[in-house]
C-alpha positions as CSV (number, residue, x, y, z in Angstrom):
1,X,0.0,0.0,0.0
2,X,1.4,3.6,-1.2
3,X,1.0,6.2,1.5
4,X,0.5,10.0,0.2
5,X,1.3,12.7,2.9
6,X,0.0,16.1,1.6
7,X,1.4,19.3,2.6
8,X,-1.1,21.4,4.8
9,X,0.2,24.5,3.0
10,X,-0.7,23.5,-0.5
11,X,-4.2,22.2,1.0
12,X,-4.3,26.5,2.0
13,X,-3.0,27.4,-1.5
14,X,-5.9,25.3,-3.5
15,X,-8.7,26.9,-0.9
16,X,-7.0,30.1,-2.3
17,X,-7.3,29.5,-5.7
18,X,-11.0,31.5,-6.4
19,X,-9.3,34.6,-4.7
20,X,-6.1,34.6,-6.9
21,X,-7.9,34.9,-10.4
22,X,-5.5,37.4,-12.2
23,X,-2.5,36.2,-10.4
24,X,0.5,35.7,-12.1
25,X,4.0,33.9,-10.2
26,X,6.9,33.7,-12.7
27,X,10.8,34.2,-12.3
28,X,12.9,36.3,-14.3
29,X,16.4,35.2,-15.2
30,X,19.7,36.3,-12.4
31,X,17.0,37.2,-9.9
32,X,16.9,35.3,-6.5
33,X,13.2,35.9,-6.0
34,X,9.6,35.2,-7.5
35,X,8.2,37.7,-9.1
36,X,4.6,38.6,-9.1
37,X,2.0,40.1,-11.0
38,X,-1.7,41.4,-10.1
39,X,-4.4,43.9,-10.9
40,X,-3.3,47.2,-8.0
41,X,-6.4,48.9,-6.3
42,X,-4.3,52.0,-5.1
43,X,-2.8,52.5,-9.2
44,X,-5.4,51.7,-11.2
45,X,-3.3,49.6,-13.4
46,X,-1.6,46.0,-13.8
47,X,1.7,46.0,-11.4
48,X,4.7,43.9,-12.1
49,X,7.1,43.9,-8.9
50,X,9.2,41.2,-6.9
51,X,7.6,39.3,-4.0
52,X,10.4,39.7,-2.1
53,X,10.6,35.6,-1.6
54,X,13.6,34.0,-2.3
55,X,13.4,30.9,-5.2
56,X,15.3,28.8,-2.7
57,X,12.4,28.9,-0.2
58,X,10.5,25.6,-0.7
59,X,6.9,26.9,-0.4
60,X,8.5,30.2,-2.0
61,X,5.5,30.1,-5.0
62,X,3.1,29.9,-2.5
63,X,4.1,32.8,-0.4
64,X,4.7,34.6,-3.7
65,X,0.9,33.7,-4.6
66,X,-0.2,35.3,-0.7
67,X,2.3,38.4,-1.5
68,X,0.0,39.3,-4.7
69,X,-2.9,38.3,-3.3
70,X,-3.1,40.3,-0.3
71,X,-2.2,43.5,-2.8
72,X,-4.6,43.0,-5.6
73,X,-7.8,43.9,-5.8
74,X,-10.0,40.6,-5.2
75,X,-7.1,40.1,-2.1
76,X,-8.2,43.9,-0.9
77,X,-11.8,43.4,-1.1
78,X,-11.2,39.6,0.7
79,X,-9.1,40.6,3.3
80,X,-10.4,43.9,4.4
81,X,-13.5,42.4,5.7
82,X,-15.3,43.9,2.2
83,X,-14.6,47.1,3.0
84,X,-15.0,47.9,-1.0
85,X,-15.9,51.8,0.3
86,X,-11.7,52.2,1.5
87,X,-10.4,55.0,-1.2
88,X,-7.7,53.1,-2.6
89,X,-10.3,50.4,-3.7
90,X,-12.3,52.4,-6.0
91,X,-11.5,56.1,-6.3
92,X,-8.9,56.3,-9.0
93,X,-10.7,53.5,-11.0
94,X,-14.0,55.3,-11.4
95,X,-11.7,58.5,-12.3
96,X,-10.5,56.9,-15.1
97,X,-13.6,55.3,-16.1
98,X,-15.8,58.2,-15.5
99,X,-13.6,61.2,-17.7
100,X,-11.8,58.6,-19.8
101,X,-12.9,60.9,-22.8
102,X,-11.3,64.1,-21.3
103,X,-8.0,63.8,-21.0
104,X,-7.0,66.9,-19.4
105,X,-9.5,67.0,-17.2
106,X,-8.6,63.8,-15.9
107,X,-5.4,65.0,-15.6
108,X,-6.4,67.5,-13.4
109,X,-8.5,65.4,-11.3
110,X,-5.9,62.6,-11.1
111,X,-3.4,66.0,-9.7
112,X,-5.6,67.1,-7.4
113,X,-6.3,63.4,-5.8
114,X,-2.8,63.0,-5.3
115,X,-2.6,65.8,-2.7
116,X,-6.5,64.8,-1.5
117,X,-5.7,60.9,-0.8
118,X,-2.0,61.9,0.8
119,X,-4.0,64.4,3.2
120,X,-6.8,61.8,4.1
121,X,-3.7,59.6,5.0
122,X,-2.0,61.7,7.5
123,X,-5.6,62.2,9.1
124,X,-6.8,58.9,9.1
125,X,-9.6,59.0,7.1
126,X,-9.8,56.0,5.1
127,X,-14.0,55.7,4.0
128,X,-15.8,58.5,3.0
129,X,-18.2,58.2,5.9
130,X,-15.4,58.9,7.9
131,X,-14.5,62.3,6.2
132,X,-16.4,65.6,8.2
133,X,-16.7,69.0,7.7
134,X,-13.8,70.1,9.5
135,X,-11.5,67.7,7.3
136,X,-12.7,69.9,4.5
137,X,-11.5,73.0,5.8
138,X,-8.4,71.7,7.6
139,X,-7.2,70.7,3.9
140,X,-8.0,74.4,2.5
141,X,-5.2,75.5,4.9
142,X,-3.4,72.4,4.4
143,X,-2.9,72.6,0.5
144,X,-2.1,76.3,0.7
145,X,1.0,75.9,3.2
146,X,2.7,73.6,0.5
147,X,5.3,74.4,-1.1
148,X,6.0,73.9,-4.7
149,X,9.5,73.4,-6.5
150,X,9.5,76.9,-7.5
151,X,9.7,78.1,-3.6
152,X,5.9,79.3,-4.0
153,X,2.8,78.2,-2.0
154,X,-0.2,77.4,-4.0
155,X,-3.2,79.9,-3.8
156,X,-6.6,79.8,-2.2
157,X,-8.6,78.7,-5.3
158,X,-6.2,75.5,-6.3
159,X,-7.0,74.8,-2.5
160,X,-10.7,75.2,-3.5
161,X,-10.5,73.7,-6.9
162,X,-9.0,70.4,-5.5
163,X,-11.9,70.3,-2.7
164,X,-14.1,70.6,-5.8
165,X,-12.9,67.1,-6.9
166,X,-13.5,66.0,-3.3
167,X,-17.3,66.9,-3.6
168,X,-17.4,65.1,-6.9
169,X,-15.5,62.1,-5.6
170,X,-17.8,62.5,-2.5
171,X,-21.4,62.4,-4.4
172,X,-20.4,59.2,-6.3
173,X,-19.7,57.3,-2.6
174,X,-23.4,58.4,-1.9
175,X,-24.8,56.9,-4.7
176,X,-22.3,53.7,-4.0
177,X,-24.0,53.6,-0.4
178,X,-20.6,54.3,0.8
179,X,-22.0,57.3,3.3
180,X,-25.2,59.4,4.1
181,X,-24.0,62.5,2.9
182,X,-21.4,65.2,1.0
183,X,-19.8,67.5,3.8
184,X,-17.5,69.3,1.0
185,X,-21.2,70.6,-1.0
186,X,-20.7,74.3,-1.7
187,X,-18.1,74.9,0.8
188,X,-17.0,77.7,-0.9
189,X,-19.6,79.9,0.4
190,X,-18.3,79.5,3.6
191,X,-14.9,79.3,2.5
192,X,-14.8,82.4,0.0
193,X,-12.2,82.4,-3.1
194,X,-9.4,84.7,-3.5
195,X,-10.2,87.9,-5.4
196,X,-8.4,87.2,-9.1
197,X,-6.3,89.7,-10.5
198,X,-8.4,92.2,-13.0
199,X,-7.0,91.2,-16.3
200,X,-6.1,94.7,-18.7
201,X,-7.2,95.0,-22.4
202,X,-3.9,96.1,-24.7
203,X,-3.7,99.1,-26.4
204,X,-2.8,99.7,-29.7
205,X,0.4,100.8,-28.8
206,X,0.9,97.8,-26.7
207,X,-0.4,95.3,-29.4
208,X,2.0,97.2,-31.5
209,X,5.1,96.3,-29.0
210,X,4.3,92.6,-28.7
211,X,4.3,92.0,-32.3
212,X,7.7,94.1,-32.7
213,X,9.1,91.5,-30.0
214,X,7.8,88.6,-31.7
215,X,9.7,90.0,-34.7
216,X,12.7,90.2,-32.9
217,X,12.6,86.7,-31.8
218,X,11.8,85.2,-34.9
219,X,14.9,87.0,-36.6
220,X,17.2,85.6,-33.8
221,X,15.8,81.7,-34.3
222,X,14.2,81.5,-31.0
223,X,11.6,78.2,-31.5
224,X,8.5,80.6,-31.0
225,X,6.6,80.2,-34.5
226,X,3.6,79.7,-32.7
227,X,3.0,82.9,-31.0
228,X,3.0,85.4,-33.7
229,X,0.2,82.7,-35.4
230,X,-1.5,82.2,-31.9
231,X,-1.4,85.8,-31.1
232,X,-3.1,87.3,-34.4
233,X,-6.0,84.5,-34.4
234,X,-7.0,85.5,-30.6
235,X,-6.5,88.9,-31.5
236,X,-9.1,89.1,-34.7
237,X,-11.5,86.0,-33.5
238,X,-11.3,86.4,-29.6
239,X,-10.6,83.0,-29.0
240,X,-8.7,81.8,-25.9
241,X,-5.4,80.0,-26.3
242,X,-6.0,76.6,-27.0
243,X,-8.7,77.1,-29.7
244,X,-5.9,78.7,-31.9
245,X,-4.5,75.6,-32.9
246,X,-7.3,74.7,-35.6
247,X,-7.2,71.9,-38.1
248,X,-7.1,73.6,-41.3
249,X,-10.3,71.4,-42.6
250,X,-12.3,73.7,-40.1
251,X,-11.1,77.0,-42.2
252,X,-12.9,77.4,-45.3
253,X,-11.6,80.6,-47.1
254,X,-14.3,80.2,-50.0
255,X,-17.1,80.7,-47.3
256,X,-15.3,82.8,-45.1
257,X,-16.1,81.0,-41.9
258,X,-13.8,79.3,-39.4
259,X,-14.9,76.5,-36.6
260,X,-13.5,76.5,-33.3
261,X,-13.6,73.8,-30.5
262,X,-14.3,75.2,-27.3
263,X,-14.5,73.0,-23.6
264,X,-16.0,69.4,-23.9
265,X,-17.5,68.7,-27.1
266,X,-18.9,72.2,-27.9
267,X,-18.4,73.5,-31.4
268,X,-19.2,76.3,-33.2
269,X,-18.7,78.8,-36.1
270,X,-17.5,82.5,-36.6
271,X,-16.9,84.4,-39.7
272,X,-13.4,85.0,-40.7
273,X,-11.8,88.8,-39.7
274,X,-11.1,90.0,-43.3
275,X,-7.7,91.2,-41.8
276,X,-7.1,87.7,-40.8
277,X,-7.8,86.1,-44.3
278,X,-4.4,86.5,-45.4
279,X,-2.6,84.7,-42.4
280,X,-4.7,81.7,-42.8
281,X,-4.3,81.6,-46.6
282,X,-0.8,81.3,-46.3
283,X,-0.9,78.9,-43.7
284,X,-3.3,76.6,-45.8
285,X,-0.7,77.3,-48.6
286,X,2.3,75.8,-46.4
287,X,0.1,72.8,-46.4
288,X,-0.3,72.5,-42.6
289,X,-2.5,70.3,-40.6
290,X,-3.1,73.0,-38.0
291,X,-2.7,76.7,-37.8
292,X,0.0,76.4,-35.1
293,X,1.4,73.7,-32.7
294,X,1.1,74.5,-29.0
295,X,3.6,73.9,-26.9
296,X,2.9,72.1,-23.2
297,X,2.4,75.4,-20.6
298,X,2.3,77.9,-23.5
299,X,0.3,80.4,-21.7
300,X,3.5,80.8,-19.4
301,X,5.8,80.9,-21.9
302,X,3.9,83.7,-23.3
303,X,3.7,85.1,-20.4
304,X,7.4,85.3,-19.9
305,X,7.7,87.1,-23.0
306,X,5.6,89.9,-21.8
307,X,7.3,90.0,-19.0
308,X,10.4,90.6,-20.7
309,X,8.8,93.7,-22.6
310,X,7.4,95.2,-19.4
311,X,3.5,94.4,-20.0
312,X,1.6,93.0,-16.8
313,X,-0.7,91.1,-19.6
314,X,-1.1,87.5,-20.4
315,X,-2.4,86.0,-23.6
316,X,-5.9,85.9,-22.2
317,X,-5.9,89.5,-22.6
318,X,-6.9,89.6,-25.7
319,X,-10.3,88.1,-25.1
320,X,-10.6,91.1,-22.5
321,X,-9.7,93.7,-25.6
322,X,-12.1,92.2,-27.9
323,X,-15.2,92.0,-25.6
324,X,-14.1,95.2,-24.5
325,X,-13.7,96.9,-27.7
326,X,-17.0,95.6,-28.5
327,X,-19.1,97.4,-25.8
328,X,-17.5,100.6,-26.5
329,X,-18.2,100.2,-30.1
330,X,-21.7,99.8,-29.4
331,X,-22.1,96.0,-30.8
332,X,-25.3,94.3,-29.3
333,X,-24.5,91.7,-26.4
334,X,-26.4,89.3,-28.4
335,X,-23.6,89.5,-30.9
336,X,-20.5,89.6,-29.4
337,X,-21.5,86.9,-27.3
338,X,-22.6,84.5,-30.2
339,X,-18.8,85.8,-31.4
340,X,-17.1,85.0,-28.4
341,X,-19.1,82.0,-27.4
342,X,-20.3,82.8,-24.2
343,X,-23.2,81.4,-22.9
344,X,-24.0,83.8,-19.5
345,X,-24.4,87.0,-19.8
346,X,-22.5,87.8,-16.2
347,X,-19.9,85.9,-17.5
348,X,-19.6,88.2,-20.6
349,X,-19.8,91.2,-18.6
350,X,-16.9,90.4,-16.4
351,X,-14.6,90.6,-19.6
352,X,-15.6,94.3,-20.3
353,X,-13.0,96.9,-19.3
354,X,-14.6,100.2,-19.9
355,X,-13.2,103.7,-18.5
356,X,-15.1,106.8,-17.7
357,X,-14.4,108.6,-21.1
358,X,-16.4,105.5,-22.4
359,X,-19.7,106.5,-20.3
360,X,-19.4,110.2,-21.2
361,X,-22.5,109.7,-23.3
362,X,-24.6,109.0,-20.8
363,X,-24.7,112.5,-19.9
364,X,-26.5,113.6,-22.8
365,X,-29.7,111.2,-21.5
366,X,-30.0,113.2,-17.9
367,X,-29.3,116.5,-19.0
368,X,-32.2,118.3,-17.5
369,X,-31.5,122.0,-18.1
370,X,-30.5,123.1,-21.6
371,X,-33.1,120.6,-23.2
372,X,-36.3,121.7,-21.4
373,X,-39.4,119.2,-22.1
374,X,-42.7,120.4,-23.0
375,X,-44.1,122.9,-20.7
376,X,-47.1,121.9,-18.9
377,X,-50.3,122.0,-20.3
378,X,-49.2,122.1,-24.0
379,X,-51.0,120.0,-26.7
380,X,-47.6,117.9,-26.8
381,X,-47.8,117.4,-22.7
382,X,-51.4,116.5,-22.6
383,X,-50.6,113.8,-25.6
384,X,-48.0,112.5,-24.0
385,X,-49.4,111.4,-20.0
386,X,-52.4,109.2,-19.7
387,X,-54.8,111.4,-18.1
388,X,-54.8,114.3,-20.6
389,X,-54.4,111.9,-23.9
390,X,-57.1,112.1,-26.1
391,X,-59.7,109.3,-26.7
392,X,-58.9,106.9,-29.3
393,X,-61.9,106.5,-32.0
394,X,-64.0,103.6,-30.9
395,X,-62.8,103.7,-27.1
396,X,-65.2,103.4,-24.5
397,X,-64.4,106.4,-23.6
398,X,-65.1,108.4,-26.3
399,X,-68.3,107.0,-26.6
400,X,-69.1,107.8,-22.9
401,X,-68.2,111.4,-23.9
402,X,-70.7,111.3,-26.7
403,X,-73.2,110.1,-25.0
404,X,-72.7,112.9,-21.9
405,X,-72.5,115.6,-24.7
406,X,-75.3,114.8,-26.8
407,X,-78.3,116.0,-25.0
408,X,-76.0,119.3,-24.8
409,X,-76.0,119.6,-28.3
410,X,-79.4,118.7,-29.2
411,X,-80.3,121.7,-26.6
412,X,-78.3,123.7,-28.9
413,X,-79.5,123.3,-32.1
């Protein structure tokens, strides 16, 4: 008779087998360990790493198999006495799934949790049922007493932008179940922003100086094509930064009209400036695919540039001039906002930098001396109120007035 002994252990590592679905144990050549590979909760994304147990241990695959399974996902969910609602489990996943079509603003959001999930470590806060109130306004102070590589802390509204992503990340755990409520909703009415810097509209003098720098740079080779391109589109069609970069099948010179892509999926059409024309002819001549190529962080750049000339602007400042312009020119709202693409009209108004010279002309409607108005009692006063206006033909009225001055003139006659 053969006798079989069985090793307790491997007994364990077949009851283990449902758990360790997406599990791989391998070895890699000159290294004394297993190596292991498994689905992470806390990245988001398949991880490839040493176990850390050597290849001379003789239940070393086993352990290896524990290693990954305690770090994956379907070993977080088993050994954490299914607490699926932890952060790590779910947050970053439903980031990626949920703005897996927005790229940048994923990128944002995937920024900003960084710093959230780091703080909610330090405090202990592992659920969202666990996070309060006071958590959201501890991290306001918190995030602006970082600082960042350039020596600089960051401001008040990146504090309240990344709490923004909180409240989102927040109102998804209540429709998981994962807690009762959303303790960061509209916290910034109790925490107030930071008043931003009024942006100034360029002069023509000033317009005139940038493009004399651009010039300058071009004739020294500095890699700065885009800007003069990027510059002169914003200037003429009030577009922001990134909408300069246009595919050149969205220009159509026969028509005159050009299409821009704002935020999300949003697009729209604007007729060409006339003094613009040429510029995009030209380009559409080189045979480009876009008008211009932006560069990553090309509103600093430009910035720098500016900076170098003396001018406190940005390049957003040319949507301020041309919404500007257009209110002292006297363009209907309805207009320049179908021009500029904005959809509110408080929005609109907060680009308009108009002086006192521009309001002179309001003067002229409450002048109340030199331009008298008709003197009581006149024909012209008595058609203008109510009470003195003549009946209308065929108003009851005027046939009540008939009516009380006929017998009068029956007497008469």
């Amino acid at each position: 008779m053969i006798e079989v002994v069985v090793d307790s252990a491997w007994l364990r590592c077949f009851h283990l087998l449902p758990a360790m679905q997406g599990i791989s144990v391998y070895q890699r050549s000159d290294r004394p360990t297993f190596y292991v590979a498994y689905d992470c909760p806390v990245h988001a994304r398949r991880v490839c790493e040493s176990s850390g147990v050597l290849l001379t241990d003789p239940r070393g695959k086993l352990a290896a198999y524990a290693y990954a399974r305690e770090k994956s996902s379907s070993g977080v969910a088993h050994g954490q006495a299914g607490d699926v609602s932890r952060w790590e489990n779910w947050v970053e996943a439903w980031l990626q799934m949920r703005f897996a079509g927005k790229l940048k603003t994923l990128t944002s959001y995937l920024g900003a949790w960084k710093f959230l999930s780091f703080f909610l470590r330090e405090n202990k806060v592992p659920t969202p049922r666990a996070l309060t109130y006071r958590h959201a306004v501890e991290f306001v102070l918190w995030r602006e007493s970082q600082v960042k590589k350039s020596g600089k802390t960051p401001g008040r509204n990146t504090a309240l932008h990344n709490v923004k992503v909180l409240s989102r990340i927040m109102r998804e755990a209540v429709r998981r179940d994962f807690c009762k409520g959303n303790p960061c909703f509209r916290l910034s009415e109790d925490v107030p922003p930071a008043p931003v810097p009024e942006k100034p509209e360029y002069t023509n003098d000033q317009i005139a100086l940038v493009r004399a720098e651009l010039k300058r740079r071009a004739r020294i080779g500095r890699p700065s094509e885009w800007m003069p391109i990027a510059f002169e589109i914003a200037l003429h069609q009030n577009c922001r930064l990134a909408a300069t970069q246009i595919p050149m099948e969205r220009i159509d010179l026969e028509r005159d009209t050009i299409q821009f892509h704002e935020k999300g999926d949003v697009y729209f059409t604007v007729p060409i400036h006339p003094e613009l024309k040429p510029l995009l002819a030209r380009l559409k001549a080189e045979g480009r695919a876009v008008t211009c190529t932006l560069p990553r962080f090309a509103s600093r750049i430009f910035s720098r540039v500016l900076r170098a000339i003396g001018l406190p602007h940005c390049f957003h400042c040319t949507r301020v001039t041309g919404i500007t312009r257009f209110a002292r020119a006297g363009v209907p709202e309805q207009q320049a906002m179908a021009y500029v693409h904005h959809g509110s009209w408080a929005v609109h108004r907060i680009y308009q930098r108009l002086k006192p010279a521009d309001v002179r002309g309001c003067h002229a409607a409450l002048n109340f001396s030199s331009a008298p108005g008709p003197a009581p009692g006149s024909a012209q006063s008595q058609s203008g109120h109510p009470a003195t206006r003549p009946a209308l033909p065929g108003s009851n009225s005027g046939r009540k007035k008939s009516r009380a001055q006929g017998p009068a003139r029956r007497a008469a006659g």
